[in-house]
Backbone bond lengths (Angstrom), bond angles and torsions (degrees), N, CA, C in turn:
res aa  C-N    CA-C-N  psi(-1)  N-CA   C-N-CA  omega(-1)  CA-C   N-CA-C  phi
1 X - - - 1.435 - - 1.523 109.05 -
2 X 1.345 129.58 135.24 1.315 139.44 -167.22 1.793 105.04 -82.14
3 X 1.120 93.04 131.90 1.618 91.53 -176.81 1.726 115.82 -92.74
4 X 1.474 132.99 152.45 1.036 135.75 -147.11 1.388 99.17 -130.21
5 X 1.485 119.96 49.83 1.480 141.94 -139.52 1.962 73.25 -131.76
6 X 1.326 104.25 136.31 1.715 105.47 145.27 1.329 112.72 -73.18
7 X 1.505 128.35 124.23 1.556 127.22 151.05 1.204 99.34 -19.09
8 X 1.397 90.84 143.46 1.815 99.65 163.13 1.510 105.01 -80.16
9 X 1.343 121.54 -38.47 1.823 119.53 -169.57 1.865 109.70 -55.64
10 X 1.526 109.02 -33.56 1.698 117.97 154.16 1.780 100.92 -32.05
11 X 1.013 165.76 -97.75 1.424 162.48 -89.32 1.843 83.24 -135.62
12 X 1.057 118.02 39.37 1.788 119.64 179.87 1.638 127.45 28.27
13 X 1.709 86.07 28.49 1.761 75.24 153.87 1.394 125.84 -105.05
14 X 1.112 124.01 162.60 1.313 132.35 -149.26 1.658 108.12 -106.67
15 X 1.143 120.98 117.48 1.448 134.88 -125.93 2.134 101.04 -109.52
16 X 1.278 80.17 -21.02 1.799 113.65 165.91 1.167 94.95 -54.85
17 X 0.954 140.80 -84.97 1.357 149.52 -141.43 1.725 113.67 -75.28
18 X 1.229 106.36 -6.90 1.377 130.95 175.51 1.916 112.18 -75.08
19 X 0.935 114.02 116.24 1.283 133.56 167.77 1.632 127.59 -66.84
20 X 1.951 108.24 -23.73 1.620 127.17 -138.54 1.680 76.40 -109.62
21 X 1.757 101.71 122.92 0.827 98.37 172.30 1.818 129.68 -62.05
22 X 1.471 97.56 -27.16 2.015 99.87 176.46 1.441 101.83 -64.08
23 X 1.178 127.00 2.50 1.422 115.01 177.06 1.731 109.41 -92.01
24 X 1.404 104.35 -63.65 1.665 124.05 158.26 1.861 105.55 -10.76
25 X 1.977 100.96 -71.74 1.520 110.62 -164.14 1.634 122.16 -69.74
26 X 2.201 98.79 -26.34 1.483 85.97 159.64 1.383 127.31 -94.32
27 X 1.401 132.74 1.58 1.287 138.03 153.52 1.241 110.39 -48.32
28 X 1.623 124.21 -55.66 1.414 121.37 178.13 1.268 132.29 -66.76
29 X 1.378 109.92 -25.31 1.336 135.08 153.04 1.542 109.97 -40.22
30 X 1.286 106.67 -78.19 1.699 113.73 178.57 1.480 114.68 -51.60
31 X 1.267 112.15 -1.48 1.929 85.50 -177.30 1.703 95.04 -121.61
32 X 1.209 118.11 25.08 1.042 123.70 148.23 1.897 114.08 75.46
33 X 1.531 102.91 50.62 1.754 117.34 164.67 1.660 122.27 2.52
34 X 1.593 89.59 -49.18 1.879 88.35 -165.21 1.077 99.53 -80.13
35 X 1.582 122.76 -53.94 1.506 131.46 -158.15 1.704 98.38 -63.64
36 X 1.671 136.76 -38.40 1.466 131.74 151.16 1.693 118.37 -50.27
37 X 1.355 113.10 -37.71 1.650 106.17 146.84 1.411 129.06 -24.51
38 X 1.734 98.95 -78.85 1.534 100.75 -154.40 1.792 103.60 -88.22
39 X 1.794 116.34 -1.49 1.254 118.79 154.58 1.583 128.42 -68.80
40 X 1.712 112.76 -20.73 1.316 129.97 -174.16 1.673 110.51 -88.38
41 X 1.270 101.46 -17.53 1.749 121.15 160.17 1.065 135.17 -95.82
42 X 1.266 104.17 -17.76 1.860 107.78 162.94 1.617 106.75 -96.42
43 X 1.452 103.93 12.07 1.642 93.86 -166.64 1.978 85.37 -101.50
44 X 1.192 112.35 -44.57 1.529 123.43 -153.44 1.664 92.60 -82.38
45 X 1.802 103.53 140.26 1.302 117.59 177.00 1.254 107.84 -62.80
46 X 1.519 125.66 159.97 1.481 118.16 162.26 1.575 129.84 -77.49
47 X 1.448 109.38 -7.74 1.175 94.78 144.64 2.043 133.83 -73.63
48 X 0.998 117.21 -51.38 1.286 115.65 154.92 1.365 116.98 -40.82
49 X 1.276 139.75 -59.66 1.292 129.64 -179.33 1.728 109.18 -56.86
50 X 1.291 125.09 16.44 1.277 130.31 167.58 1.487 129.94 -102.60
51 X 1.703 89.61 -1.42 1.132 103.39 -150.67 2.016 104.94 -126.40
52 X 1.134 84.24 -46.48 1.630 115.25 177.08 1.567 114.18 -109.41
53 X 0.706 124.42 139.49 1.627 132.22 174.39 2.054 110.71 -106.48
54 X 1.181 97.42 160.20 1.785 106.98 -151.53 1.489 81.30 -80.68
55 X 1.374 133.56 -33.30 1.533 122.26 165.13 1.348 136.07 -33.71
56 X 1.589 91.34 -69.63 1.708 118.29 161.07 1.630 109.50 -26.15
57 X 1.569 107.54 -63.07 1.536 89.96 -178.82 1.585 130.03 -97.05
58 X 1.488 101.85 4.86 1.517 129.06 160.88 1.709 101.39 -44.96
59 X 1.688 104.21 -81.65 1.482 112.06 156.81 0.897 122.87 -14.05
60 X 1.331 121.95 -60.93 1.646 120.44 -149.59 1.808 100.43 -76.07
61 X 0.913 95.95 -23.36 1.840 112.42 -163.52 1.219 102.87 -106.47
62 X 1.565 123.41 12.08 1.613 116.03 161.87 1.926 87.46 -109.37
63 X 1.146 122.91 -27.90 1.305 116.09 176.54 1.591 122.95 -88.19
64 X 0.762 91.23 18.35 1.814 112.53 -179.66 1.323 103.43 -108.32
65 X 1.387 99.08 -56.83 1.695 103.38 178.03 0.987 107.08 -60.51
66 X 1.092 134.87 -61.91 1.986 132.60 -154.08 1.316 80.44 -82.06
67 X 1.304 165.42 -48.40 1.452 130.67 -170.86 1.179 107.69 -72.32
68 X 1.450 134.37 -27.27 1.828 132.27 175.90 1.133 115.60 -63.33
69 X 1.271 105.67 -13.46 1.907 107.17 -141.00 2.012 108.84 -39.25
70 X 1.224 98.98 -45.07 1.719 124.80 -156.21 1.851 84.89 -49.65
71 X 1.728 99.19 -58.13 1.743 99.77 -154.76 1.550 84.59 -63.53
72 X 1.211 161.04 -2.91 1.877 139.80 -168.94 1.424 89.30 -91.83
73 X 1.335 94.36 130.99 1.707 112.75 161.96 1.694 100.93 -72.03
74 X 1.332 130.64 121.11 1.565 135.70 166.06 1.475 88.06 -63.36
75 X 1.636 121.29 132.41 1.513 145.41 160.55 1.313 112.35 -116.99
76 X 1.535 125.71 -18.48 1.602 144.77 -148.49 1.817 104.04 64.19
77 X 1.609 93.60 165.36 1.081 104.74 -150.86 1.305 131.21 -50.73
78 X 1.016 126.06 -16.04 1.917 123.69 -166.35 1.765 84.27 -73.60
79 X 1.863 128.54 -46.40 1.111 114.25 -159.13 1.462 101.27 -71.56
80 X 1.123 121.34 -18.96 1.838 117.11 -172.72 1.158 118.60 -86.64
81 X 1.614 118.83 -12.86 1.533 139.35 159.54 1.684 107.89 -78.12
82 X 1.311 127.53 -28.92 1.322 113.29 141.51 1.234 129.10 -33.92
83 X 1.423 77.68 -79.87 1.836 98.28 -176.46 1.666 116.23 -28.20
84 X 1.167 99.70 -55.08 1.551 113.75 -172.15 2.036 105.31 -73.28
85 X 1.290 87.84 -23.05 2.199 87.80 166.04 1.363 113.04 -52.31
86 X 1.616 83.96 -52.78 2.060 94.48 -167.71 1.277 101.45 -46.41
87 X 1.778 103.03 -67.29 1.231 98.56 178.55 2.162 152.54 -9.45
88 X 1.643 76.70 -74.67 1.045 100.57 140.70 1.534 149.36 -31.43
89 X 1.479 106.63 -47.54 1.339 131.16 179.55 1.857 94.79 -78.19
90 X 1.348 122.03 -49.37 1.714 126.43 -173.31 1.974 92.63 -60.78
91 X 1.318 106.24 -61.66 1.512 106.37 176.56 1.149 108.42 -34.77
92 X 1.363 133.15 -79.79 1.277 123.70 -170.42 1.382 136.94 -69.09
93 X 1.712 101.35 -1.50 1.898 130.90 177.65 1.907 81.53 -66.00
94 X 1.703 110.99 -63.97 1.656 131.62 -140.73 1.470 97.38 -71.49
95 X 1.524 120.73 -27.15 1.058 125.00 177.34 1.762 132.14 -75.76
96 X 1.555 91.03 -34.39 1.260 105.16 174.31 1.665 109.30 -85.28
97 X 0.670 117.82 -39.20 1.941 135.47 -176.89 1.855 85.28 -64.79
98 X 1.691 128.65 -58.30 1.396 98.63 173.44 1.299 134.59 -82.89
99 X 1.574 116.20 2.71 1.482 108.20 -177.23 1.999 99.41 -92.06
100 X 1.026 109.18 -20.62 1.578 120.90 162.06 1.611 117.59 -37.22
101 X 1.823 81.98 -62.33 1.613 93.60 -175.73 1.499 127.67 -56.37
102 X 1.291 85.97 -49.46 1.608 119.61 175.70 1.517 101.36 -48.18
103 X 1.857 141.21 -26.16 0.858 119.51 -152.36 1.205 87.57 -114.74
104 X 1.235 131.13 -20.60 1.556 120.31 175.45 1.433 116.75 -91.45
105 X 1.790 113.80 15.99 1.315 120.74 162.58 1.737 113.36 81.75
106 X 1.525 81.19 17.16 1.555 91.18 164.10 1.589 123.17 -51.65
107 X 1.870 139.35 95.27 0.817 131.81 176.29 1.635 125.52 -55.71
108 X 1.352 104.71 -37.64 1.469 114.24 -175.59 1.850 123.56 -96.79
109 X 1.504 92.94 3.25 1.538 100.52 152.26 1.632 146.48 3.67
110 X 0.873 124.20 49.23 1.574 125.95 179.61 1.450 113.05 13.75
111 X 0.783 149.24 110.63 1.128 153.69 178.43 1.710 112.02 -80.85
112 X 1.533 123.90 130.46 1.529 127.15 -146.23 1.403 92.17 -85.41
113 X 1.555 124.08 -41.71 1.366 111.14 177.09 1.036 116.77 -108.04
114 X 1.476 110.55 70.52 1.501 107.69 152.84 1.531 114.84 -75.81
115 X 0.678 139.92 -24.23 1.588 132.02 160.40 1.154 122.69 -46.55
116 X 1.293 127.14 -18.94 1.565 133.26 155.86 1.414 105.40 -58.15
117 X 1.064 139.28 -45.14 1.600 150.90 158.46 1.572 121.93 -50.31
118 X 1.095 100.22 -11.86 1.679 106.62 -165.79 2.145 110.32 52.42
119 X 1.060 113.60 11.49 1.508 101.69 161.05 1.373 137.32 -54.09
120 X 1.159 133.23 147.15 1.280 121.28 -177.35 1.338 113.15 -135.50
121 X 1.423 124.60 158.31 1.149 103.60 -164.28 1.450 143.43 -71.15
122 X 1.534 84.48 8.79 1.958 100.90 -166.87 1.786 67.61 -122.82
123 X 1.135 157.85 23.68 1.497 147.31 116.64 1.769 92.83 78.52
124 X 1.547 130.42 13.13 1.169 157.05 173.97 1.837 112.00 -56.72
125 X 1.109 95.34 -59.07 1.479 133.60 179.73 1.536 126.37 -84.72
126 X 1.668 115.24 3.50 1.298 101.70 -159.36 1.981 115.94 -82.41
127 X 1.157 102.42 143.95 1.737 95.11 -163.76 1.833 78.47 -148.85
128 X 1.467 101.16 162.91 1.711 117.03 150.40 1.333 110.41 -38.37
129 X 1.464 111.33 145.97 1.712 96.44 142.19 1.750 113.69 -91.18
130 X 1.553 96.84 135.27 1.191 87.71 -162.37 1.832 90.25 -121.64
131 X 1.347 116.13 35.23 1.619 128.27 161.06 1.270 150.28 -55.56
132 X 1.033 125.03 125.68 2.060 113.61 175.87 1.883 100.54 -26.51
133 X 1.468 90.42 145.94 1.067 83.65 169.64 1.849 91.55 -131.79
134 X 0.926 117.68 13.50 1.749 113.79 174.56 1.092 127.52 -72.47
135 X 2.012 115.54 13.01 1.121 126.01 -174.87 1.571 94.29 -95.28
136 X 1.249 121.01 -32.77 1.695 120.60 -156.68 1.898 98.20 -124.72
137 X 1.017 105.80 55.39 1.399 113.75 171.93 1.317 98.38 -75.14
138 X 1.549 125.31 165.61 1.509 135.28 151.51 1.391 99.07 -45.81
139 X 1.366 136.95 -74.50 1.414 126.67 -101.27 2.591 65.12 -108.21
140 X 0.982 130.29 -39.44 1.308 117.88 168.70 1.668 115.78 -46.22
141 X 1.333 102.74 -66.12 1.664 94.20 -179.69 1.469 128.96 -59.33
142 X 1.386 103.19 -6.49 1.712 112.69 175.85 1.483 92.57 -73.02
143 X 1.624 105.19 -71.98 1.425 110.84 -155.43 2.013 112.03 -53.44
144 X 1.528 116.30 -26.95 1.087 121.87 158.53 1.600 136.31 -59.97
145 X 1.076 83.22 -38.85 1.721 106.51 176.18 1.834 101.97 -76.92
146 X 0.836 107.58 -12.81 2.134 114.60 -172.71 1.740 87.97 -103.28
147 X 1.555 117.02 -34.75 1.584 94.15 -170.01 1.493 109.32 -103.31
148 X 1.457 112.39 4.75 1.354 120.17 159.79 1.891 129.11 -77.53
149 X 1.217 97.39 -12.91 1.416 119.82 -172.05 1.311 104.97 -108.36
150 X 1.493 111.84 -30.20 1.721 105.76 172.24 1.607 101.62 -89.99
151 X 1.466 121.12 6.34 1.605 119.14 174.30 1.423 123.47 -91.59
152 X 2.034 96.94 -27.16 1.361 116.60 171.12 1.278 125.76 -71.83
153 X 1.541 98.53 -32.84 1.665 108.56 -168.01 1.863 97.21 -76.08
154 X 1.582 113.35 -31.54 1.364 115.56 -178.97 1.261 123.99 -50.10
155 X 1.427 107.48 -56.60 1.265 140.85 -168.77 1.872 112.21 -64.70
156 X 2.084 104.88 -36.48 1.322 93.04 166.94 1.602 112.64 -82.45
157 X 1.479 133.67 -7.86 1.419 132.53 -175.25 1.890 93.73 -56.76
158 X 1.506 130.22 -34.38 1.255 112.40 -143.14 1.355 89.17 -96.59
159 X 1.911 118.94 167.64 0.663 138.05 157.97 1.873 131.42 -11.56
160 X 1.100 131.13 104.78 1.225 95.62 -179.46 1.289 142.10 -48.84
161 X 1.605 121.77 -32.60 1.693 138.72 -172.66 1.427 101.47 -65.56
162 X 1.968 119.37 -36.85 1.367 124.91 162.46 1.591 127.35 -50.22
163 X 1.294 97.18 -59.49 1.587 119.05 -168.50 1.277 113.00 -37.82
164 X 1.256 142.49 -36.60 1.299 143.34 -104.09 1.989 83.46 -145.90
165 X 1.498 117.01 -44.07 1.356 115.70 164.73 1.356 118.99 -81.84
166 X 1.779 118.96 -26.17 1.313 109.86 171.93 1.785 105.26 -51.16
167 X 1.585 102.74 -61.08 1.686 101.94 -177.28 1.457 132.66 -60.72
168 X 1.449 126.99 -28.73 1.084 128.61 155.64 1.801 118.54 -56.93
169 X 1.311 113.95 -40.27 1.673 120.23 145.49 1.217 161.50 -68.26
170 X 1.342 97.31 -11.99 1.299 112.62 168.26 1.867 117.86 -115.49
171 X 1.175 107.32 -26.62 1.175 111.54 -165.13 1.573 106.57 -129.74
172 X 1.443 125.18 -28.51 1.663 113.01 138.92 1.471 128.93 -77.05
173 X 1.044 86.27 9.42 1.995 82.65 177.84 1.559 112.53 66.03
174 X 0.994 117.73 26.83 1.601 121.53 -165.69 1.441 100.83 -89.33
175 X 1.269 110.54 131.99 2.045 112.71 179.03 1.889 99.78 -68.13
176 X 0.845 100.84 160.53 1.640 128.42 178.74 1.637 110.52 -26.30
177 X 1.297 91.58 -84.05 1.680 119.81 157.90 1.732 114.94 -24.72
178 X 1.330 87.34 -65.03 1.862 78.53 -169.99 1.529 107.84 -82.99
179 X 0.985 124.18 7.05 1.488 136.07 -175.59 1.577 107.67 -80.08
180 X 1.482 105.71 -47.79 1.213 121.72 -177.61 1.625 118.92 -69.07
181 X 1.454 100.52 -48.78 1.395 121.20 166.67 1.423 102.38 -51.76
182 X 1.182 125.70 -41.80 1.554 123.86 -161.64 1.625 118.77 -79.11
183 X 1.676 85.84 -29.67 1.507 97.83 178.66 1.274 121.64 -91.44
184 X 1.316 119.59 -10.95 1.522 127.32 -179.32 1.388 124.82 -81.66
C-alpha cells in the first residue's frame, strides 16, 4: 500500500545516504518503474530482447544503483532518473557484450549479474549485496510490467509524427525543444 507520507528528499534531504529500505522503495517508486520499463525496451535490440527481458536489466540497474548510491551527487529526482538511464544504458551495453560472447563460445564471459555480487569492474569494491530488496518483489514487477504494457499499448494508439516526441518526453526525459528536434 502506497504511503501518503511526503518523501523526505521533498525538504532536501538526500535520500542516497539512506540505508532504510522504505526510503530506497519510495525513491523507486517516484521515478516511475514502468515508464524505465517501456524505455528499457525501446532501448534493447530485438535480438537481445529474445534473450533478456526489460526486467532482467530493470534489476540489474536497481542493484547497481543501491551499490553506487554514495558516488551519485543527490540533484532531486529528474537528475537521479538520469542517473539511473545511464545506468541502464551500461546494463544493456553488459548485456549485449555477454550474449555476444556467449555466442562465439566465450567461456570466460562477463557474467550480467555481477551486481548481485557487488563486483565492480576494477573488482576494488567487491562486497555482498546487502540491499532492499522490496523494490523487485514478484508481485511489484508484475504490477510494473502490466503498467508498462498499458504505456506501450498507449503510446502505439497515437499518431505516429506524435509518438516518437510523446516518448522522447515523457519517458526520455527530453525537454520540449529537443524532442521536437529529435523527432523531425
Amino acid at each position: 500500500m502506497a504511503s501518503h507520507t511526503v518523501p523526505s528528499w521533498t525538504n532536501g534531504s538526500n535520500p542516497l545516504t539512506s540505508d532504510s529500505p522504505a526510503v530506497w522503495d519510495r525513491l523507486m517508486e517516484a521515478v516511475g518503474p514502468a515508464s524505465l520499463l517501456v524505455v528499457i525496451e525501446s532501448r534493447m535490440g530485438p535480438l537481445l530482447r529474445c534473450r533478456v527481458t526489460s526486467e532482467d536489466i530493470w534489476q540489474e540497474t536497481l542493484l547497481s544503483a543501491w551499490r553506487d548510491r554514495a558516488k551519485c551527487e543527490w540533484r532531486g529526482l529528474r537528475s537521479f532518473r538520469n542517473w539511473l538511464l545511464t545506468i541502464i544504458d551500461h546494463r544493456i551495453r553488459d548485456a549485449a557484450e555477454y550474449e555476444n560472447a556467449a555466442k562465439r563460445g566465450g567461456e570466460n564471459a562477463a557474467r550480467l549479474s555481477s551486481s548481485l555480487t557487488g563486483e565492480s569492474s576494477d573488482r576494488s569494491h567487491a562486497r555482498p549485496y546487502p540491499g532492499p530488496v522490496g523494490s523487485t518483489t514478484p508481485s511489484r514487477i508484475a504490477m510494473h510490467r502490466e503498467q508498462a504494457a498499458a504505456m506501450s499499448a498507449a503510446l502505439e494508439t497515437l499518431p505516429e509524427e506524435l509518438r516518437e516526441v510523446v516518448r522522447l518526453r515523457l519517458f526520455e526525459q527530453r525537454v520540449l525543444q529537443a524532442s521536437l528536434h529529435e523527432s523531425a
